[in-house]
C-alpha positions as CSV (number, residue, x, y, z in Angstrom):
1,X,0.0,0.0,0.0
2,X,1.3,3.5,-0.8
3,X,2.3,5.7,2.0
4,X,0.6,9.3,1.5
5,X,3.2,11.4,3.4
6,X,6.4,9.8,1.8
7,X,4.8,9.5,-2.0
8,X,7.1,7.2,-4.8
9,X,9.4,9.6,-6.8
10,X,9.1,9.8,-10.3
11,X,11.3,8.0,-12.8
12,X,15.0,9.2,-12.8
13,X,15.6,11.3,-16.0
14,X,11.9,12.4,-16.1
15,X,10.7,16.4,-15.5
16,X,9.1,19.2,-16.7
17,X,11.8,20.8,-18.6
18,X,14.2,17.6,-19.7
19,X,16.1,18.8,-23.4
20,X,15.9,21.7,-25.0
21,X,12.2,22.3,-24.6
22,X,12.8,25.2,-21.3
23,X,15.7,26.9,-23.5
24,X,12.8,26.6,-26.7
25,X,10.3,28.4,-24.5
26,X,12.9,31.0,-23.2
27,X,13.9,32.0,-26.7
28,X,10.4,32.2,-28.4
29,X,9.5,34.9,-25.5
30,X,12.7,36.8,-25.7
31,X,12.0,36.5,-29.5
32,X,9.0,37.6,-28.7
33,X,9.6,40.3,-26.4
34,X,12.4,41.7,-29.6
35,X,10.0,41.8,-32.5
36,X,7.6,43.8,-30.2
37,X,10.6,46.6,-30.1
38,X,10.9,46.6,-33.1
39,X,7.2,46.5,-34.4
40,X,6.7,49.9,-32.0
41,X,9.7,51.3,-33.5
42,X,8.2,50.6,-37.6
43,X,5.2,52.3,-35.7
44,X,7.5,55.3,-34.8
45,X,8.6,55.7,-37.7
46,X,6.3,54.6,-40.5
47,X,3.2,56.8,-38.9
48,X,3.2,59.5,-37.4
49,X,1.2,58.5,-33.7
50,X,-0.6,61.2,-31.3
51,X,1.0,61.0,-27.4
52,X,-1.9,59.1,-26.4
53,X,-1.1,56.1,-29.3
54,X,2.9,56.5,-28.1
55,X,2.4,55.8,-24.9
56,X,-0.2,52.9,-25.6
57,X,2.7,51.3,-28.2
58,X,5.4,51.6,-25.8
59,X,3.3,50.1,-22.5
60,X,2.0,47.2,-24.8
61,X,6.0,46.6,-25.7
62,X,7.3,47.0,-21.6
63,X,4.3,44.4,-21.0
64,X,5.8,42.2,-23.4
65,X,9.0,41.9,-22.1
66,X,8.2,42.1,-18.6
67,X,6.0,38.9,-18.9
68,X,9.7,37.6,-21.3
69,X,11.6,37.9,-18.5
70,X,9.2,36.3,-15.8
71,X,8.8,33.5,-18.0
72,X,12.4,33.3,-18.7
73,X,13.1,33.3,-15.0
74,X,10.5,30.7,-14.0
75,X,11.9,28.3,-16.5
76,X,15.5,28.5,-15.4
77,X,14.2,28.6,-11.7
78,X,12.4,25.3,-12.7
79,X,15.2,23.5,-14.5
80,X,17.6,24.9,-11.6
81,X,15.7,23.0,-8.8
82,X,15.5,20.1,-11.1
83,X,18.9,19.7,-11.2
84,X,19.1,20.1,-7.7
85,X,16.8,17.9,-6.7
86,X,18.8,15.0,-9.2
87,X,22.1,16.1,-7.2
88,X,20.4,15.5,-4.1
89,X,18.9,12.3,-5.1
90,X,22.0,11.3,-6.2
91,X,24.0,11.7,-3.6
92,X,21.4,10.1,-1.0
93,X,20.5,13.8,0.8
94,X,16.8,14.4,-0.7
């Protein structure tokens, strides 16, 4: 019978972000967070936008990367503890 305080541990080698796929999510939001620069810069330049539109562009862009670099810290803050936790199991501690 299983014991609900000390649950099984998963399979070794198994998590969230095994591989590439935490680096792929990384880049696509920092990619992400880029082409939203430079799409409010094309905006600057191509038209000529009141204050109101300016300020608008330029928030929607800050949001952008803000949210980037949130994700980009969860996923290495994920894939950190992972590691971790494997060094830990490893060795006997965790």
């Amino acid at each position: 019978m299983d014991n609900p305080v000390d649950p099984p541990s998963p399979p070794a080698g198994r998590g969230v972000l095994k591989g590439r796929f935490g680096r792929l999510i990384a880049l696509s939001v920092i990619g992400l967070a880029a082409l939203s620069w430079v799409a409010v810069g094309l905006f600057l330049l191509l038209f000529e936008p009141t204050l109101g539109q300016r300020v608008g562009a330029i928030t929607a862009a800050a949001l952008v990367t803000e949210g980037a670099l949130w994700t980009c810290a969860a996923v290495f803050g994920i894939s950190l503890f992972q590691k971790l936790k494997g060094l830990f199991r490893r060795n006997g501690d965790g």
